[in-house]
C-alpha positions as CSV (number, residue, x, y, z in Angstrom):
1,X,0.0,0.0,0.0
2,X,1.0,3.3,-0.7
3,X,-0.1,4.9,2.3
4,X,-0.7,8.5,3.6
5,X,2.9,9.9,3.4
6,X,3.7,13.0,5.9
7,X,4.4,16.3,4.7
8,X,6.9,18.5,6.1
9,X,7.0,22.2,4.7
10,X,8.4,25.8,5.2
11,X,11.3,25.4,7.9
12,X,10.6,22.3,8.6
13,X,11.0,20.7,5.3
14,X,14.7,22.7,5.0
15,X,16.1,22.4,8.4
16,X,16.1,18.4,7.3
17,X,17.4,18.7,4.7
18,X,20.6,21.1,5.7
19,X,20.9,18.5,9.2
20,X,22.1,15.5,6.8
21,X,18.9,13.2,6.5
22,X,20.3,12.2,2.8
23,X,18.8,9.3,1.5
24,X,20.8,6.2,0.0
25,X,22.2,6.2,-3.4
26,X,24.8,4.1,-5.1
27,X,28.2,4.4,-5.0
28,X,30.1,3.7,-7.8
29,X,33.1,5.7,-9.9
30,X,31.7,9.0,-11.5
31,X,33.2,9.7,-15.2
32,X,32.9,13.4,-14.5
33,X,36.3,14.9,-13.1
34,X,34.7,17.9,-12.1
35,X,31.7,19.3,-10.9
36,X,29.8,22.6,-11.4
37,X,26.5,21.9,-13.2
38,X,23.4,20.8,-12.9
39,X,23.6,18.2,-16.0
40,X,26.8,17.5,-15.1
41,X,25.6,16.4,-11.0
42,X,22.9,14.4,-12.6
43,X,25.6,12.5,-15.4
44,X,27.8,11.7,-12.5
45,X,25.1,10.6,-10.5
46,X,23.9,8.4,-13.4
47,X,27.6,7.0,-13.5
48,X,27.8,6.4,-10.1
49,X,24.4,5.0,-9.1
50,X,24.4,1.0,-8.1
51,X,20.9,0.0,-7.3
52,X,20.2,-1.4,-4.0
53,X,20.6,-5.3,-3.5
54,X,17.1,-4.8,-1.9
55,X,16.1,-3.8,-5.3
56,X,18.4,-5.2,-7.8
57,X,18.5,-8.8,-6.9
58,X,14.6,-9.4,-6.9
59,X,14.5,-7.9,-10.5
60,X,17.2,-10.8,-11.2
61,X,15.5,-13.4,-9.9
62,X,12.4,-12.2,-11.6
63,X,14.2,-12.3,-14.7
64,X,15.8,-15.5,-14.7
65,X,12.2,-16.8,-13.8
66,X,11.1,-15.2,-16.7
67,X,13.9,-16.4,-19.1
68,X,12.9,-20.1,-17.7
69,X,9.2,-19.6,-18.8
70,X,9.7,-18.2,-22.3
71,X,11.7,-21.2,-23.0
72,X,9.8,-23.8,-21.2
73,X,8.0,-25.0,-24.4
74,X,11.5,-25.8,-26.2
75,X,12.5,-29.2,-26.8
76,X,14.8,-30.5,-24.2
77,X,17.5,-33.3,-25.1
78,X,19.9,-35.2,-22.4
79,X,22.5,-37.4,-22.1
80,X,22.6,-40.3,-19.4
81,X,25.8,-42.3,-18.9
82,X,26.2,-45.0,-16.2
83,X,29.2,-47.1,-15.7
84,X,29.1,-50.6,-13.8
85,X,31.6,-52.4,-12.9
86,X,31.3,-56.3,-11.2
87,X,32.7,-59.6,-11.7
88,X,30.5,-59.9,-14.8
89,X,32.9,-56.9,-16.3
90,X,32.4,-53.4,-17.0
91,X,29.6,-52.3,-18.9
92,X,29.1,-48.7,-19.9
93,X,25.2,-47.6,-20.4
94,X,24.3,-44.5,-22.8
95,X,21.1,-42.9,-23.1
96,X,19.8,-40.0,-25.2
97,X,16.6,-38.7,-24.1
98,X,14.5,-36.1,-26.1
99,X,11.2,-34.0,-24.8
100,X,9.0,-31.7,-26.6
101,X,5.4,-30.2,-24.5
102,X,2.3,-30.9,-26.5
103,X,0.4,-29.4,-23.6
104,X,1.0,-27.8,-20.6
105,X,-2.3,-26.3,-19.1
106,X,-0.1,-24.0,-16.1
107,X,2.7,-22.6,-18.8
108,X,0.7,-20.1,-20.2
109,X,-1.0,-18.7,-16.7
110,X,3.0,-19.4,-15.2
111,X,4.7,-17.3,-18.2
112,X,1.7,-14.2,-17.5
113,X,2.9,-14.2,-13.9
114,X,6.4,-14.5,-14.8
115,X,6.1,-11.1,-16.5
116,X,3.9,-10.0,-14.0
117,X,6.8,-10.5,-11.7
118,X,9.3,-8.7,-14.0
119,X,7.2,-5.6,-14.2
120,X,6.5,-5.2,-10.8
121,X,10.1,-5.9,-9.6
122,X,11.0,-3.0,-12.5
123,X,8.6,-0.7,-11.1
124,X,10.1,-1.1,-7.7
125,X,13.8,-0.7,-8.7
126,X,12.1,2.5,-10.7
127,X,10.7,4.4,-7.9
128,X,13.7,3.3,-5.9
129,X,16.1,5.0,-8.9
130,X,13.6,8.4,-8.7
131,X,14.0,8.6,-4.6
132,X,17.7,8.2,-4.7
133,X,17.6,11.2,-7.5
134,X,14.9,13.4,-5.5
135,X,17.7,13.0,-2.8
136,X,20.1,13.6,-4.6
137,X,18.6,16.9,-6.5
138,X,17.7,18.4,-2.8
139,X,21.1,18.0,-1.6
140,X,22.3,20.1,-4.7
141,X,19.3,22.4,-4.5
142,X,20.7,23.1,-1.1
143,X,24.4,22.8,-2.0
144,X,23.7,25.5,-4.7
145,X,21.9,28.2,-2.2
146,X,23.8,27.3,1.5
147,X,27.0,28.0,-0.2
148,X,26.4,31.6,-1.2
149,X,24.7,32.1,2.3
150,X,27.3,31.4,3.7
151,X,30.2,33.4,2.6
152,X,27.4,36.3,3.1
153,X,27.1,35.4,6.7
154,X,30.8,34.9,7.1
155,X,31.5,38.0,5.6
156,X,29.1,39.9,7.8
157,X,30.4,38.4,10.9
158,X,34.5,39.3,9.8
159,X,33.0,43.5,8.8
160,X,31.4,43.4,12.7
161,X,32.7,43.4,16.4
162,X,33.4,40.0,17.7
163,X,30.3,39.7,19.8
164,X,32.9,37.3,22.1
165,X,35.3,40.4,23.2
166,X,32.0,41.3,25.2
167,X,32.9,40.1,28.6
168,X,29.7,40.3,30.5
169,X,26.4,40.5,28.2
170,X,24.2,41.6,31.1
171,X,26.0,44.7,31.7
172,X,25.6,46.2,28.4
173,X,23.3,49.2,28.5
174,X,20.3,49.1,26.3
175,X,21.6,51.3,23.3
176,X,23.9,48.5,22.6
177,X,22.1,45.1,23.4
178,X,20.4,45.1,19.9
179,X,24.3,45.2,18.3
180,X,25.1,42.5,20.9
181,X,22.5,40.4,19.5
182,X,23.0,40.7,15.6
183,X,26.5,40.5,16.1
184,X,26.1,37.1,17.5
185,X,23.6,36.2,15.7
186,X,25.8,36.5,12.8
187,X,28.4,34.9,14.1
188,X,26.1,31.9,14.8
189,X,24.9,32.1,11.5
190,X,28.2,31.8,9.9
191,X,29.5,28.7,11.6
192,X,25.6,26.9,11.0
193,X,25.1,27.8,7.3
194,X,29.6,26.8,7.0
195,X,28.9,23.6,8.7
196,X,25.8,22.8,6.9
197,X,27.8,23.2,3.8
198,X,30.4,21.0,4.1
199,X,27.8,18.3,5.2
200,X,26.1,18.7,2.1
201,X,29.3,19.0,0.1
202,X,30.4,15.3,1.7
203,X,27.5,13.7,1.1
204,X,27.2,14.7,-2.7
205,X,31.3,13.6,-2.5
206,X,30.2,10.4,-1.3
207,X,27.3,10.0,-3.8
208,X,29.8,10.4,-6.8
209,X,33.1,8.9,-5.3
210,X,34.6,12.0,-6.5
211,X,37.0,14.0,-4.3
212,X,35.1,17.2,-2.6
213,X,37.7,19.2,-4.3
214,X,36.1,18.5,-7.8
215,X,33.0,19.8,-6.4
216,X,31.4,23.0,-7.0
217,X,28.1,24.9,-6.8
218,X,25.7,25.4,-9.5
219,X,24.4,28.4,-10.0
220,X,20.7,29.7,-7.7
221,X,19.4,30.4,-10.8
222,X,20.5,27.5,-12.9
223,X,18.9,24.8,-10.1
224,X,15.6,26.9,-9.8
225,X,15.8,26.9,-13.8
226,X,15.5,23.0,-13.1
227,X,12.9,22.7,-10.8
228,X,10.6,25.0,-12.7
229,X,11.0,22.7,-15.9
230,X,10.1,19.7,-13.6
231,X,6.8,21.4,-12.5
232,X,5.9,22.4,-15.9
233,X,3.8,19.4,-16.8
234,X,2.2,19.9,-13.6
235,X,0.6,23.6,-14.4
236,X,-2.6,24.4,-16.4
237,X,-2.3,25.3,-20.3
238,X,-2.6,28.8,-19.6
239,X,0.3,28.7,-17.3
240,X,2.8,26.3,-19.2
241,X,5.9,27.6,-19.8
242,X,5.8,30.5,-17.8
243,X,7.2,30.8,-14.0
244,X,6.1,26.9,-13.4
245,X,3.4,27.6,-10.6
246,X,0.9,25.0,-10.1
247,X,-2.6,25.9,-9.7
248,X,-3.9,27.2,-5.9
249,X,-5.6,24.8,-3.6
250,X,-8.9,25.4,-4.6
251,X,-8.5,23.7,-7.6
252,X,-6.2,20.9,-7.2
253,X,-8.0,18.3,-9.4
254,X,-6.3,19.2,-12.8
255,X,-2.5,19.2,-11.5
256,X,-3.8,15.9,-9.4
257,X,-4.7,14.4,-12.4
258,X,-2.0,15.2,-14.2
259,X,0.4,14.2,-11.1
260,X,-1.3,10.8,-11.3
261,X,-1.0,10.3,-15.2
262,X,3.1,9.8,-14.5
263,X,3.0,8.9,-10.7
264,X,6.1,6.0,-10.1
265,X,3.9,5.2,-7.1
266,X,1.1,4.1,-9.2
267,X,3.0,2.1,-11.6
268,X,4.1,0.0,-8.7
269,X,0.4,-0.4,-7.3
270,X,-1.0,-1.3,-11.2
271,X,1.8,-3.9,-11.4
272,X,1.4,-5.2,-7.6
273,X,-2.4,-5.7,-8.8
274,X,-1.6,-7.4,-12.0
275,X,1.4,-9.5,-10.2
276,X,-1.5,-10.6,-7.6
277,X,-4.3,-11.5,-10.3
278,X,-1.6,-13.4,-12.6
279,X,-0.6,-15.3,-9.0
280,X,-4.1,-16.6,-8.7
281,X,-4.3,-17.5,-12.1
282,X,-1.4,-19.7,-11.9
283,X,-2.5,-21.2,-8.5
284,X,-5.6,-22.1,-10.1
285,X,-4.7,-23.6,-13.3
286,X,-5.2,-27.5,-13.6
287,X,-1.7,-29.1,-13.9
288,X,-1.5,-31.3,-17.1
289,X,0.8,-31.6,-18.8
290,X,1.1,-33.8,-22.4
291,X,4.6,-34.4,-23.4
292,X,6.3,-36.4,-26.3
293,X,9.1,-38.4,-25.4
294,X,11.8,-40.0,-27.7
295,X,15.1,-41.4,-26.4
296,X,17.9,-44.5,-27.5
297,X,19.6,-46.7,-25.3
298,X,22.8,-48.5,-25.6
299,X,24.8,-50.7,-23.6
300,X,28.6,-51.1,-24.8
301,X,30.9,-53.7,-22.9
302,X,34.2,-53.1,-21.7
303,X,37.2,-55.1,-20.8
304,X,36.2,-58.7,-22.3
305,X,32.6,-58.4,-20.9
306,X,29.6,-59.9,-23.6
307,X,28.1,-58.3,-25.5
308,X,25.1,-56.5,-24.5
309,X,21.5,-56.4,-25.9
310,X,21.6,-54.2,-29.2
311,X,20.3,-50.7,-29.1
312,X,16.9,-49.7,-28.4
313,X,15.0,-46.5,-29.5
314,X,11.9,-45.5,-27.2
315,X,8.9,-42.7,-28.8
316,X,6.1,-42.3,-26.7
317,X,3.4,-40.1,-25.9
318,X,2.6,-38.9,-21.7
319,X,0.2,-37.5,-19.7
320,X,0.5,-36.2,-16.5
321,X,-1.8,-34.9,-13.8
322,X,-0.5,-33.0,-10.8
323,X,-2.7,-33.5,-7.5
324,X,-4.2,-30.5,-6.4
325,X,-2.6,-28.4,-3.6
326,X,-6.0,-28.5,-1.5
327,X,-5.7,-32.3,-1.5
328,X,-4.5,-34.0,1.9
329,X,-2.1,-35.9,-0.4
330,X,0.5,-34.7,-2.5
331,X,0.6,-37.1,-6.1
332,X,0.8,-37.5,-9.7
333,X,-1.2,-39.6,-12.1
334,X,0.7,-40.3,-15.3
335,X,-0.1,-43.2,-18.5
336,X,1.8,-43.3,-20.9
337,X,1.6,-44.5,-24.9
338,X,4.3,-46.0,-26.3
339,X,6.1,-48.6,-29.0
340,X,5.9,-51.0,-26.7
341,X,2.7,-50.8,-25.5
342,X,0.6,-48.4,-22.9
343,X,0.9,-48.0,-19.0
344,X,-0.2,-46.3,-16.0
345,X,1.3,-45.1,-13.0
346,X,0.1,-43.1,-9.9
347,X,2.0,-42.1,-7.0
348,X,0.8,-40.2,-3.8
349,X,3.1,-39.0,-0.9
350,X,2.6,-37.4,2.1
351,X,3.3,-34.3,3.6
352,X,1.6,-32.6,1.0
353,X,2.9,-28.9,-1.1
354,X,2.2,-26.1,1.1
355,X,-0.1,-24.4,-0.8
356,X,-0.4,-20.1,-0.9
357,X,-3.3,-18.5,1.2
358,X,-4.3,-15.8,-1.0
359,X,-6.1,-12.8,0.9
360,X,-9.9,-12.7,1.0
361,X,-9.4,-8.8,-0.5
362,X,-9.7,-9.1,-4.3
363,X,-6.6,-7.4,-5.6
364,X,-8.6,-4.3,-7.1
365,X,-9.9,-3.4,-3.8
366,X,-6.6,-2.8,-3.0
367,X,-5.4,-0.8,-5.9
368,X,-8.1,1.2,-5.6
369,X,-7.0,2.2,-1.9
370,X,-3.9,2.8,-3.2
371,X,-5.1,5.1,-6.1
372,X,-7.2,6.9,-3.3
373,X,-4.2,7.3,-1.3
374,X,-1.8,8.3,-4.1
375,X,-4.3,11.0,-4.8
376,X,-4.5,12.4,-1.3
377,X,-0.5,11.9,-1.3
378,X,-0.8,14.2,-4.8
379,X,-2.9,17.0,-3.1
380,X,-0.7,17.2,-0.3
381,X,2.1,17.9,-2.2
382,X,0.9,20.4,-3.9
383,X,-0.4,22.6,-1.1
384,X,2.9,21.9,0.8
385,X,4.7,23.5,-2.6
386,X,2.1,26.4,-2.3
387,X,2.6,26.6,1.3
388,X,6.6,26.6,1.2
389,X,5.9,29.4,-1.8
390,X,3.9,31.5,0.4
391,X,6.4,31.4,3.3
392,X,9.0,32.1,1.0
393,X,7.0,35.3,-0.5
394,X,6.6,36.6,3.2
395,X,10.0,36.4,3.9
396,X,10.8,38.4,0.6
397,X,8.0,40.7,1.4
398,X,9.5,41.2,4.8
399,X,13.5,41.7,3.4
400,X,11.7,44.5,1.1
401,X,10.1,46.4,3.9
402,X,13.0,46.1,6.1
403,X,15.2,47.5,3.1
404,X,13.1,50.2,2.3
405,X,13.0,51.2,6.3
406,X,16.4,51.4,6.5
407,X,17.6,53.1,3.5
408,X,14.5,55.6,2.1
409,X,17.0,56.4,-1.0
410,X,16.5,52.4,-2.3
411,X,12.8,52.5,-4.4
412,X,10.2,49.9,-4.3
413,X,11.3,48.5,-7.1
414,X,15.0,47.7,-6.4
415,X,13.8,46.8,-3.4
416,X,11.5,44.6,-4.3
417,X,14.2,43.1,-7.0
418,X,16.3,42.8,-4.3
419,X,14.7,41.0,-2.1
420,X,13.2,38.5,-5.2
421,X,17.1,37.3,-5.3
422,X,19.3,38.0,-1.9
423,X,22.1,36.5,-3.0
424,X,22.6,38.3,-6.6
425,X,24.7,40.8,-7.1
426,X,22.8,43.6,-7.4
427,X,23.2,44.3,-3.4
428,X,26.8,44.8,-4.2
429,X,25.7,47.1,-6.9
430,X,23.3,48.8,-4.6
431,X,26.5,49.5,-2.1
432,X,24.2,48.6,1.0
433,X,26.4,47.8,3.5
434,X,26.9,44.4,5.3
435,X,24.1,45.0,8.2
436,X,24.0,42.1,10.0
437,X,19.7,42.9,10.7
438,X,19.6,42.9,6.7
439,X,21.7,39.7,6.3
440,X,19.6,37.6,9.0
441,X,16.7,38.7,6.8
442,X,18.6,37.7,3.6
443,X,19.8,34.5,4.9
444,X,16.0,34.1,6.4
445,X,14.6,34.4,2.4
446,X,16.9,32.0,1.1
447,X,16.0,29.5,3.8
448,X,12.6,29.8,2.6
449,X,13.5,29.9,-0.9
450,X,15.3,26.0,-0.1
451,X,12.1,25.0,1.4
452,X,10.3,25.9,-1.5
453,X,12.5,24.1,-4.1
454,X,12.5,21.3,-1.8
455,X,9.1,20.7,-1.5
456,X,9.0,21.7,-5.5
457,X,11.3,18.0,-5.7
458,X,9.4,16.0,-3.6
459,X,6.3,17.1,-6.0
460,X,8.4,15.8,-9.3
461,X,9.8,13.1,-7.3
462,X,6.3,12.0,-6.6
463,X,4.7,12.8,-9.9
464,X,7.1,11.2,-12.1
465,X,8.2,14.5,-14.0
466,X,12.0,15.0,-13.7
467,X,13.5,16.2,-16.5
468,X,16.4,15.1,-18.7
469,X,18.7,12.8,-17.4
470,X,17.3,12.6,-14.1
471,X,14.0,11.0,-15.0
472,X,13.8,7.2,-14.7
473,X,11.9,5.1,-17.0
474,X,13.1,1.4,-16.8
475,X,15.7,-0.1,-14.1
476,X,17.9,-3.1,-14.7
């Protein structure tokens, strides 16, 4: 079952993501020597990714099944030697045996559930591939925008008084106990957003087994580029192309419906359901089986024995019934038609197979839950995006007023352009100066901005609509 999945946003979502929760991805040699892209991140990461044995090994058992049911109608041929050896002589026995299936009445029903198999263990490795890359992307989302934060913060806490040559806090008069408090607030800032940075640097180093040295930032505007091409598919007609913004909460069905058109989530669930109908199938169909057999037999004698009785050739025609699993008795009913005549055979044995207990649910009950859940899943993401978008417009909002309060000679417009990108270089341009209030509410705004991309990815992730190289289509 999918399941109701919980949904972090705003702060929340981003203070996750910068404390190190990264998800596992392979690890493998990246062919990229160095780093600075977002199509190059997601080339190495294609080099370097190893899918889990978790996932990997069911899809090759599910494979080799499948190989073995495709060619379970062709003819089969062996080779029997025996050697004896008594005070009679040595005698050396040969037999070549041939088999072709007339009629099998479980290969058909076993080769349906065989793929059935196949696809679903693909669809699992596939969702498996997208939540590694979702990862993946939100560690370089955050890679791209921490790093620029924090030489701001670090550079505002070098241009400031070292809040630490304050001996005693308490005795500072009030004039000066708001400087105290930026100045270490900065300071704070600095070492958080430098140490977050170098987590997220190690664990993208890891990801690619490339030295962090070959590592470097993409550009804000080249990830959010990114992101926005993702969540294209998911916008209305009117809206494609444009700044990627999905439609408002009070009208979620159209981006739903489009989220569940490519969900990765609801490819598993179709292919659990059709895995789970082709089962019953199989566990249902009557076992009989007709088969042609052919073979010759020879006996040559070594070291002075007689000679043996001359060679024999053996075509016949047999039919085979399998006991039923609900039986108390395990068995098998055979007769046979051959050169030499016909016979019968039956044979019973005890324990019996273990047979499977299927569930009482009929699969489509539960892939309907799961298309239920999937769409709730689908609406939560998309208010969590449009909630980690609001939070990020308030923050921007609030770095405009507070720029605009402090220096009456900026307009609304640059201020407002400002504060739409606090780590471009137009605040350079603007020569404001490095005030620590100004850079907590900078630093503030990109926070935001993170949670908004973040929850942006877990949308795709979810949805099925990365783009480029980082979507997934098959796994192998």
């Amino acid at each position: 079952m999918i399941g109701p999945q919980p949904r972090l946003s705003g702060l929340a979502v981003l203070v996750l993501v910068v404390a190190g929760l990264g998800r596992a991805a392979g690890n493998g040699p990246a062919s990229i020597a160095a780093v600075d892209t977002v199509g190059q991140y997601l080339e190495a990461f294609d080099a370097a990714y190893r899918l889990p044995a978790a996932e990997h090994d069911p899809v090759a058992m599910a494979r080799s099944a499948l190989r073995e049911a495709e060619s379970w109608w062709l003819p089969r041929v062996s080779l029997r030697e025996s050697l004896h050896g008594g005070t009679g002589g040595t005698v050396l026995d040969l037999s070549v045996s041939g088999e072709m299936l007339v009629l099998d009445a479980t290969a058909a029903s076993d080769l349906a559930a065989a793929r059935a198999d196949m696809t679903y263990r693909t669809a699992v490795a596939a969702q498996a591939r997208v939540d590694a890359t979702v990862a993946f992307l939100q560690d370089l989302v955050a890679y791209a925008l921490l790093t620029p934060a924090a030489r701001l913060a670090v550079a505002t806490s070098e241009a400031i008084e070292d809040p630490s040559s304050v001996s005693d806090p308490l005795a500072l008069p009030p004039s000066r106990r708001g400087e105290y408090e930026a100045a270490l607030g900065a300071r704070d800032a600095a070492a958080w957003l430098s140490a977050a940075v170098r987590d997220v640097e190690g664990r993208l180093a890891q990801r690619l087994s490339v030295p962090v040295s070959t590592l470097a930032a993409p550009s804000v505007a080249e990830v959010a580029a990114f992101v926005a091409e993702a969540l294209d598919p998911l916008v209305s007609p009117h809206l494609s192309g444009t700044a990627a913004r999905p439609l408002r909460t009070s009208g979620l069905d159209e981006p739903v419906a489009r989220c569940l058109a490519r969900a990765p989530a609801l490819d598993v669930a179709t292919a659990r359901r059709d895995l789970a109908y082709a089962r019953r199938a199989s566990a249902g169909a009557p076992d009989v089986l007709l088969e042609l057999t052919t073979g010759l037999d020879t006996t040559v004698p070594l070291a002075g024995t007689a000679a043996g009785p001359p060679a024999s050739a053996r075509v016949g025609l047999e039919a085979r019934f399998v006991l039923p699993d609900s039986w108390p008795v395990a068995g098998t009913l055979s007769a046979t038609a051959a050169l030499t005549g016909l016979s019968q055979t039956a044979e019973v044995s005890w324990p019996p197979r273990t047979q499977p207990v299927f569930a009482a649910v009929d699969p489509g009950e539960d892939h309907a839950a799961e298309v239920t859940a999937a769409t709730w899943d689908a609406r939560a993401s998309l208010q969590a995006l449009e909630q980690a978008r609001a939070e990020s417009e308030r923050r921007q909002r609030a770095l405009a007023w507070a720029v605009l309060d402090s220096y009456p000679e900026v307009s609304v417009t640059d201020a407002s352009s400002l504060a739409s990108d606090p780590l471009s270089r137009g605040w350079l341009a603007a020569g404001l100066p490095l005030d620590p209030a100004l850079t907590r509410l900078r630093i503030e705004a990109v926070l935001a901005r993170l949670g908004e991309l973040t929850a942006a990815l877990d949308l795709v992730g979810f949805c099925g609509t990365l783009p480029g190289s980082a979507s997934v289509t098959a796994a192998g």
